[in-house]
ROMAR-783222 format. One line per field, with one value per residue (C-alpha): residue number from 1; residue in three letters; x, y, z. Coordinates in Angstrom, 2 decimals, decimal comma, always signed. Layout:
BEGIN
nr: NUM;...
rest: ALA;...
c1: X;...
c2: Y;...
c3: Z;...
end
This chain:
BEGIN
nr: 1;2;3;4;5;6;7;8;9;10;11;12;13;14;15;16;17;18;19;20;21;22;23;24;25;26;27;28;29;30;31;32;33;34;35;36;37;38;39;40;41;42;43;44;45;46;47;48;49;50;51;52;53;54;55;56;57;58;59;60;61;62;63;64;65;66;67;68;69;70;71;72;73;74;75;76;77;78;79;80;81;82;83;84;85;86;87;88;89;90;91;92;93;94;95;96;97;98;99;100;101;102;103;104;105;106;107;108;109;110;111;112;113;114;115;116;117;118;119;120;121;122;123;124;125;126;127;128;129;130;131;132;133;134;135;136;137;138;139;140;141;142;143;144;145;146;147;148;149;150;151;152;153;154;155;156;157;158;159;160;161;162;163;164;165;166;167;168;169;170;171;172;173;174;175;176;177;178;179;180;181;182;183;184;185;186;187;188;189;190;191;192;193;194;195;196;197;198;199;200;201;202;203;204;205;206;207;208;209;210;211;212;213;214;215;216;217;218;219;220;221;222;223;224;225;226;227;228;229;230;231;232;233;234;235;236;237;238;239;240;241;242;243;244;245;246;247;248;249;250;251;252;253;254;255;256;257;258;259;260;261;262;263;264;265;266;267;268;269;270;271;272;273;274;275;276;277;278;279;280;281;282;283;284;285;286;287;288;289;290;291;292;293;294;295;296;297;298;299;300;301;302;303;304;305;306;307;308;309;310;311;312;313;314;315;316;317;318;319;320;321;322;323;324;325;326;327;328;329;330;331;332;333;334;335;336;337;338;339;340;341;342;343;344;345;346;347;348;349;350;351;352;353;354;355;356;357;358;359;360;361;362;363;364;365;366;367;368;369;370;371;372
rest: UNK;UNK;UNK;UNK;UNK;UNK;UNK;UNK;UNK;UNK;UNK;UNK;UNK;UNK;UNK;UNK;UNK;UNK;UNK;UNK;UNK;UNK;UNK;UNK;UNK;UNK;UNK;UNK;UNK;UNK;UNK;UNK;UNK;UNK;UNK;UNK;UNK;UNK;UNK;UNK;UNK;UNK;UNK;UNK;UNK;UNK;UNK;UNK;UNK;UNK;UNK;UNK;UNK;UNK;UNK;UNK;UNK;UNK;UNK;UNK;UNK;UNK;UNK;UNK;UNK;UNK;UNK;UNK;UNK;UNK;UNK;UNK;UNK;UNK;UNK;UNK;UNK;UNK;UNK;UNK;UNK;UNK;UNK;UNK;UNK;UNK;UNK;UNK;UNK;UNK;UNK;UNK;UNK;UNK;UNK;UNK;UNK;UNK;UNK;UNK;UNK;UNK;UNK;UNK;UNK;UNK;UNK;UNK;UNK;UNK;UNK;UNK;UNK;UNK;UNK;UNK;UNK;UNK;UNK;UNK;UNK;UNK;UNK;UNK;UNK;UNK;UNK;UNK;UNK;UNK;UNK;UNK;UNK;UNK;UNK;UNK;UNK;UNK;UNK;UNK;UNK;UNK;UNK;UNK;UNK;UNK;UNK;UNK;UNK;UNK;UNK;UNK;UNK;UNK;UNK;UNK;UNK;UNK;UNK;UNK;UNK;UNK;UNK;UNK;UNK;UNK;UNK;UNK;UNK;UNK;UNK;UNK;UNK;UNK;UNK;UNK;UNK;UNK;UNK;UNK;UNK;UNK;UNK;UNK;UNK;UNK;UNK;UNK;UNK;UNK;UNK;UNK;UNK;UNK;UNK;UNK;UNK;UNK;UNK;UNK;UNK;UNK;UNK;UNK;UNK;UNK;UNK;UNK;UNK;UNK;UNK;UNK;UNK;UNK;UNK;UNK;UNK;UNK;UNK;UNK;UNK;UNK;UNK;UNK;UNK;UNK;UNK;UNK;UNK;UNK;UNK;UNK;UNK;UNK;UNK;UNK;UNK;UNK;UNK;UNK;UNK;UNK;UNK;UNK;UNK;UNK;UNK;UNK;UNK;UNK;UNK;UNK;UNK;UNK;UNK;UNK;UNK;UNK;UNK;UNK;UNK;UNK;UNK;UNK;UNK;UNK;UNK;UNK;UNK;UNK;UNK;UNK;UNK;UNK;UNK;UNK;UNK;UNK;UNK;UNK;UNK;UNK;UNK;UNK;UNK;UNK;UNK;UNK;UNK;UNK;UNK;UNK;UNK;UNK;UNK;UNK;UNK;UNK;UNK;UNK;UNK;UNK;UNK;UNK;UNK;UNK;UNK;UNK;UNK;UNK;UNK;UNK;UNK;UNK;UNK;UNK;UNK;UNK;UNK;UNK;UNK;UNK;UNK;UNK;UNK;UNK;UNK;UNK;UNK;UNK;UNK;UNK;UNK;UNK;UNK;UNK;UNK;UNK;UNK;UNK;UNK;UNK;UNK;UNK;UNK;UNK;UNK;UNK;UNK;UNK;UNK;UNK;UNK;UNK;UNK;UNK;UNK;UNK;UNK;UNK;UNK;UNK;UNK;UNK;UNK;UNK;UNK;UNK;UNK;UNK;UNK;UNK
c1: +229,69;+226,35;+226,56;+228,23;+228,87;+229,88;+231,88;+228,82;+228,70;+226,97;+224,15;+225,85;+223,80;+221,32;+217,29;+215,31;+214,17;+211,95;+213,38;+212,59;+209,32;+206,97;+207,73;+205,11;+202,71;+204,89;+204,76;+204,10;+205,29;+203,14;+202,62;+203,13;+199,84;+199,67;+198,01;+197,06;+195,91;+193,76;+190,86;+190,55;+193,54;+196,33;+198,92;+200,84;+201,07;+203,23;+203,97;+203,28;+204,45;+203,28;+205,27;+204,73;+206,19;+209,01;+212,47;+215,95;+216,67;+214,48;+211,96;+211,45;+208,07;+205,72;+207,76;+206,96;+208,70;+208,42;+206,91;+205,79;+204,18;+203,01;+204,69;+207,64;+209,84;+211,11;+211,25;+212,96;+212,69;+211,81;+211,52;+212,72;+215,75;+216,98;+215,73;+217,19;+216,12;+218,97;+218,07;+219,46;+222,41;+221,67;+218,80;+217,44;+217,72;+220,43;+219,55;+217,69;+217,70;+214,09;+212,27;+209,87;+207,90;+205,19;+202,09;+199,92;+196,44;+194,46;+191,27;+190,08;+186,62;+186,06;+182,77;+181,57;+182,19;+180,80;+179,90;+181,94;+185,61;+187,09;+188,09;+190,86;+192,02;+195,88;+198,87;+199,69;+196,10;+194,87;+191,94;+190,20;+189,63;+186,83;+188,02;+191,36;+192,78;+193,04;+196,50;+198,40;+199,73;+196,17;+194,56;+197,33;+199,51;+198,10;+194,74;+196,49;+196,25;+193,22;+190,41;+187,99;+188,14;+187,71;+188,47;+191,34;+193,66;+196,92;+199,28;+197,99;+194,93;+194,86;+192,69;+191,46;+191,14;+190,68;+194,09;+195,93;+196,57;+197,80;+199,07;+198,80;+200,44;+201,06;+203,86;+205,48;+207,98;+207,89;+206,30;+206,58;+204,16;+205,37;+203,17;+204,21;+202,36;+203,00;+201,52;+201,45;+199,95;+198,36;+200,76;+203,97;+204,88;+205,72;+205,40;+206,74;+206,37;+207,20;+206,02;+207,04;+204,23;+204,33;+202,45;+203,31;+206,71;+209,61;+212,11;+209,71;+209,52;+212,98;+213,89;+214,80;+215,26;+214,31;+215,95;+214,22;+216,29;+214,05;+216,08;+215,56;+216,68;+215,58;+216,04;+214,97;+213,93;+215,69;+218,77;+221,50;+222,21;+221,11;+222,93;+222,65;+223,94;+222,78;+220,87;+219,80;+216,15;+214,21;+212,35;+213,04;+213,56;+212,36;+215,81;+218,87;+220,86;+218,21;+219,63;+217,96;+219,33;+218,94;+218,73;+217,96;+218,58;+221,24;+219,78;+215,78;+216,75;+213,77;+214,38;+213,43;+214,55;+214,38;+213,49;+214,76;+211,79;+211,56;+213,26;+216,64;+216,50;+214,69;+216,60;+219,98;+222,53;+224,70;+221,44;+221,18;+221,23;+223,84;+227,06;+228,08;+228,40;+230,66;+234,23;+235,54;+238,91;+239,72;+237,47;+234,37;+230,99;+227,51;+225,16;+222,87;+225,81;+224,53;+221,20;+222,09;+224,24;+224,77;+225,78;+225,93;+224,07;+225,47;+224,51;+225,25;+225,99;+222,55;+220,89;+218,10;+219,40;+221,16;+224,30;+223,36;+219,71;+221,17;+224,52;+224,90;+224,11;+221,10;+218,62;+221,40;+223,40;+221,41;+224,16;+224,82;+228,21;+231,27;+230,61;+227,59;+229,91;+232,88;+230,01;+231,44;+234,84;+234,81;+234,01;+232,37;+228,30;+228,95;+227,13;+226,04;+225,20;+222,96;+222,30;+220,71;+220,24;+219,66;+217,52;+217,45;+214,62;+214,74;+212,39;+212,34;+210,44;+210,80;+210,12;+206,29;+204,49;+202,58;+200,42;+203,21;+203,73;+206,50;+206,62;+209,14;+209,92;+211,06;+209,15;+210,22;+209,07;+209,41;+212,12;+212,13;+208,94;+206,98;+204,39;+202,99
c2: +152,52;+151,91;+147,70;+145,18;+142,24;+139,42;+138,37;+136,86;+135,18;+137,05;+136,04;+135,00;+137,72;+135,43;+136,58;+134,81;+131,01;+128,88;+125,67;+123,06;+121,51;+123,05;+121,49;+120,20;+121,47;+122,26;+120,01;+122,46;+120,99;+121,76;+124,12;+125,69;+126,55;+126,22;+129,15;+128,85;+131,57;+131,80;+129,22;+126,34;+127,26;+128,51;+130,09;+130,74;+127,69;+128,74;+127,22;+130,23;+130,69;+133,79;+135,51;+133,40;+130,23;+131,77;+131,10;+133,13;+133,79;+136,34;+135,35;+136,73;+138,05;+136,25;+133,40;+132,12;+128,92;+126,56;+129,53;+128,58;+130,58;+128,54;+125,36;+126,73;+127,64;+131,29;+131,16;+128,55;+130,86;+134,26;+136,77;+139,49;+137,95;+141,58;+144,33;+147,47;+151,19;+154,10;+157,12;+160,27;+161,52;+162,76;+161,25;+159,16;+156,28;+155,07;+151,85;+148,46;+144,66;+144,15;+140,49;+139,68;+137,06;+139,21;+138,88;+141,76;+141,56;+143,31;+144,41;+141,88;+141,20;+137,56;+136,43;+134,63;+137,74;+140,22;+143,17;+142,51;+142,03;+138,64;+137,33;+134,96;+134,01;+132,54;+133,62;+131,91;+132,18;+133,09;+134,37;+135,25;+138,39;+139,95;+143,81;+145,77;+144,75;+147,38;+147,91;+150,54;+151,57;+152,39;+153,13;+155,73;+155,41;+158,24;+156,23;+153,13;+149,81;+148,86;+146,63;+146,72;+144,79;+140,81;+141,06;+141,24;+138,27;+137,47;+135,94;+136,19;+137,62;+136,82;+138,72;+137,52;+140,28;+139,13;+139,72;+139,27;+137,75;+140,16;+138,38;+140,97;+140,79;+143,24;+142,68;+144,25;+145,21;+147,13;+150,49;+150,21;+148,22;+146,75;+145,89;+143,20;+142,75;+140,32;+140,34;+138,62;+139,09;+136,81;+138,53;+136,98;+140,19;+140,23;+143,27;+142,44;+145,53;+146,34;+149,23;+151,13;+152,73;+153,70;+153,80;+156,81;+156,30;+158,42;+157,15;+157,64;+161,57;+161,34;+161,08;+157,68;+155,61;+151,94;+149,33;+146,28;+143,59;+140,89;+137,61;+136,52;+132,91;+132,49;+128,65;+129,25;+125,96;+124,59;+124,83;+124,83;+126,82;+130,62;+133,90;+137,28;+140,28;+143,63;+145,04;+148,70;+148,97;+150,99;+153,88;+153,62;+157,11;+157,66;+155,77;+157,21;+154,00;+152,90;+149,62;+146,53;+142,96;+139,89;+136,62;+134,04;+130,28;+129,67;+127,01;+127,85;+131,68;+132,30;+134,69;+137,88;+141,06;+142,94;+146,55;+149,00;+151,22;+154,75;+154,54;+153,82;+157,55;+158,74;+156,82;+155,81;+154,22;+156,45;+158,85;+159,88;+158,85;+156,16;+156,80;+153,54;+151,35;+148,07;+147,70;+145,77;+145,36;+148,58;+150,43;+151,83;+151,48;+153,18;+152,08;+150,92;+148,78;+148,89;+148,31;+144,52;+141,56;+139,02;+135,68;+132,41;+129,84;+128,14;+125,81;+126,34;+122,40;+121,89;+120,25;+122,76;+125,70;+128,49;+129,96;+133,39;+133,20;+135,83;+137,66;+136,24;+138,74;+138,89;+141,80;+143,62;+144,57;+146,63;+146,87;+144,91;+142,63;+142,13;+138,25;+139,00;+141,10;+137,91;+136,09;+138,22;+136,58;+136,97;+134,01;+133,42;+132,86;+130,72;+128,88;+125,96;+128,19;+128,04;+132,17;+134,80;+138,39;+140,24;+143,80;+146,49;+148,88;+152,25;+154,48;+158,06;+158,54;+161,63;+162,15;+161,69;+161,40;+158,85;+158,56;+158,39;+154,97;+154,87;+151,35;+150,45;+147,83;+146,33;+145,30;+141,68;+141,10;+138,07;+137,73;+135,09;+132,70;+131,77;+130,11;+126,48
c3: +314,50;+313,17;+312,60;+313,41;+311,07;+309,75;+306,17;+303,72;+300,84;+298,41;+295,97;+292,97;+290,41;+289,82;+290,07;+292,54;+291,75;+293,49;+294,14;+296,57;+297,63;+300,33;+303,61;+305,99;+308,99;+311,53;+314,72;+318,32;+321,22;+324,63;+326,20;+322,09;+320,43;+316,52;+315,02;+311,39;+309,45;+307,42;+308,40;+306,25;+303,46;+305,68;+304,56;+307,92;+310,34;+313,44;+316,86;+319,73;+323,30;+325,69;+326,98;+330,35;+328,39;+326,33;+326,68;+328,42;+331,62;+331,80;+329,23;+325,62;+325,32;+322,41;+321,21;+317,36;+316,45;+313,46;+310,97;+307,62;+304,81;+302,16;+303,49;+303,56;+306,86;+307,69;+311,37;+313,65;+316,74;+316,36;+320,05;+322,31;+324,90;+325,52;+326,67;+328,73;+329,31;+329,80;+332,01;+331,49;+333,33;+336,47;+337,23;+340,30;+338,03;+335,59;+334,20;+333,93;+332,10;+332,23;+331,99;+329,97;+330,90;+333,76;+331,40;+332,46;+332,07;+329,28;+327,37;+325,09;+323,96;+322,05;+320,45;+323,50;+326,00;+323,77;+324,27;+327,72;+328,44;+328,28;+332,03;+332,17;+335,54;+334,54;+333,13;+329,33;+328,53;+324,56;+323,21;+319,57;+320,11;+317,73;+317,81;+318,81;+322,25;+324,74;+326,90;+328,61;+325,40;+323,84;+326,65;+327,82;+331,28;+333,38;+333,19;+334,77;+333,81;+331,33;+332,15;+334,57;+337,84;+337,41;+333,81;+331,48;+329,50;+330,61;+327,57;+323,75;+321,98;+318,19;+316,06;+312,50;+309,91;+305,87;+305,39;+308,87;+311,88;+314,73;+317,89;+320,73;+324,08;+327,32;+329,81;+333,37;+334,53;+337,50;+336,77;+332,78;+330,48;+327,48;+324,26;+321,84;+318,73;+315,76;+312,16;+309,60;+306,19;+303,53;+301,57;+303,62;+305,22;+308,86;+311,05;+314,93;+317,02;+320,11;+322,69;+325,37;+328,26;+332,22;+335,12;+337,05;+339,11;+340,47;+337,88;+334,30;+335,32;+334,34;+330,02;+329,25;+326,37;+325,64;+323,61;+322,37;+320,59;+318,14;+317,80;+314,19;+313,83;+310,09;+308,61;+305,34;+303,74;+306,41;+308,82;+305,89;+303,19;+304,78;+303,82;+304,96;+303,04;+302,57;+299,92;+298,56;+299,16;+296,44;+297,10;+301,04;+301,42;+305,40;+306,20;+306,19;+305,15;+302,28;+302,89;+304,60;+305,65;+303,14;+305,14;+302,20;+301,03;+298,57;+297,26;+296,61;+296,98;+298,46;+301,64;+303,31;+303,70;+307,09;+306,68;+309,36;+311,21;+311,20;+314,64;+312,85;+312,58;+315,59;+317,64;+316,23;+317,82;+320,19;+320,58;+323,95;+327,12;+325,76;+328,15;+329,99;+326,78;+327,16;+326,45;+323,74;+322,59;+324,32;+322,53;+324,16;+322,31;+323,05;+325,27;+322,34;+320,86;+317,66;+315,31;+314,28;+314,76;+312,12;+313,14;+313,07;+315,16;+317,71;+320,49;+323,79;+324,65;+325,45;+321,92;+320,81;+323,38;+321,36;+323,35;+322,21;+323,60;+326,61;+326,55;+329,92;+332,48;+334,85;+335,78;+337,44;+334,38;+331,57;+328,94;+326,64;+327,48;+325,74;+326,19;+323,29;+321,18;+321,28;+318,88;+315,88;+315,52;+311,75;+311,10;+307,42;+307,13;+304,44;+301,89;+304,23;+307,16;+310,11;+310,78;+313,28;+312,72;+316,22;+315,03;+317,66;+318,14;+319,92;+321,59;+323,77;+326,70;+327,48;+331,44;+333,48;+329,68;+330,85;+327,76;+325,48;+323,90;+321,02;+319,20;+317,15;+315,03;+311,06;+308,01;+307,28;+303,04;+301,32;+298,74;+295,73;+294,81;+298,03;+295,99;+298,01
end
């Protein structure tokens, strides 16, 4: 069963219209960073945690809250809560949650270090880095980790190109590195990615396969009024589905469409290893679950805390729970709606490739008239 969803209320045939003023500078509580991009005229203004200062029990990598293009919000909370790895059978090792919150240092070089590395000395650190970081997954695995002794970033390099802003981090987790990477384009496109690398260990000279799930909590506009359906996708022809998920405001229609990677087919749901999948309503369901869930928001009884953040299990269970999966009760996303969509990326590793990195991730485009 390839997704999981929810009953939608559909676009009502009409083209997308701009309606509704541009909101305001968002407001970044500490130990949040706002990041606007470009200089001067920016078109993105964003609130930004590291990895080290993200939220879940177990952290959720780079943490973007408050996004606005143009003035107008996409993103109240938008970051990585889960993420497992599934061994193959047989092997010395079956499978692990992993956190993400262990900021491992990193290669950068910034205007005032150049030509030599930055050297931060804390965790949550950022830097403007003036050329492409360096991590595990550049770098390759079998050469170890990156920089050179004494120097290295731990948290958030940004780098300023004329028509980006990539936000680069590299995590732990035991023996495996993880590299996050945001970016976002004058154009409004958003490209999160997420990658998978190894130092060498007993357990990565086994095949394994990683999951990485991006929780999108899109308030278009604002909280109210969001939608998600999905639409055909011209000319998408690397995926097998040429479909991709609408979340968008009923009201100004302006929204965004989240276009599945390339890993939807190299690494589909149910791929293997995927035995050992939760039970739910006596069914039993891969490993891997499934590539999205579309739902709606809810709090947890906490004010600003989302109930869904975690599925509510702890390092020591890697699959995803059935107390995740009760979220879809059918329940209508209706016209007034608060919504989430939860995008799952897979990649191989097949065993003691040290230097093999796969990263995975979607295309989020704008939809409707973004215009300030």
């Amino acid at each position: 069963m390839r997704n999981y969803k929810l009953a939608v209320t559909l676009l009502s045939g009409a083209t997308l219209l701009a309606l509704g003023a541009a909101e305001a500078t968002p407001t970044c509580t500490s130990p949040a960073r706002l990041i606007q991009f470009p200089t001067g005229v920016p078109v993105w203004e964003l609130c930004l945690l590291t990895p080290s200062q993200s939220s879940g029990n177990d952290g959720s990598g780079i943490e973007i809250r408050d996004a606005y293009y143009n003035g107008h919000k996409v993103f109240k909370r938008a970051h990585n809560p889960i993420l497992n790895v599934k061994y193959v059978s047989g092997a010395s090792c079956n499978c692990y949650r992993d956190w993400i919150d262990e900021e491992r240092k990193f290669e950068v070089v910034t205007a005032d270090s150049n030509p030599n590395p930055y050297n931060g000395t804390s965790a949550g650190d950022f830097a403007e880095a003036i050329q492409p970081p360096r991590t595990v997954c550049s770098n390759g695995g079998s050469h170890g980790d990156v920089p050179p002794t004494g120097t290295g970033l731990r948290g958030v390099a940004a780098q300023r190109l004329s028509d980006r802003l990539i936000l680069t981090s590299q995590l732990a987790a035991g023996w495996y590195r993880y590299f996050i990477e945001w970016t976002f384009y004058t154009d409004g496109r958003i490209e999160p990615r997420f990658g998978f690398g190894a130092l060498n260990a007993t357990c990565v000279s086994n095949d394994h396969r990683h999951h990485a799930y991006w929780r999108f909590d899109f308030d278009i506009d604002d909280a109210n009024n969001d939608a998600i359906k999905n639409v055909d996708i011209e000319g998408l022809k690397n995926i097998a589905t040429d479909r991709a998920a609408l979340v968008y405001d009923t009201l100004s229609s302006r929204g965004y469409r989240v276009v599945p990677g390339v890993q939807s087919l190299n690494s589909p749901v149910g791929a293997p290893p995927s035995a050992g999948g939760p039970f739910w309503h006596a069914t039993q369901y891969p490993f891997d679950v499934t590539d999205e869930f579309f739902l709606n928001y809810k709090e947890s009884g906490t004010p600003g805390i989302p109930a869904e953040i975690n599925d509510n299990v702890g390092l020591s269970s890697c699959a995803i729970t059935t107390t995740f999966m009760d979220f879809i009760s059918n329940e209508a996303l209706n016209d007034n709606g608060d919504v989430v969509l939860w995008y799952r990326g897979g990649g191989f590793h097949a065993g003691g490739d040290l230097d093999a990195c796969t990263q995975v991730g979607p295309t989020l485009l704008p939809a409707g008239n973004w215009a300030p």
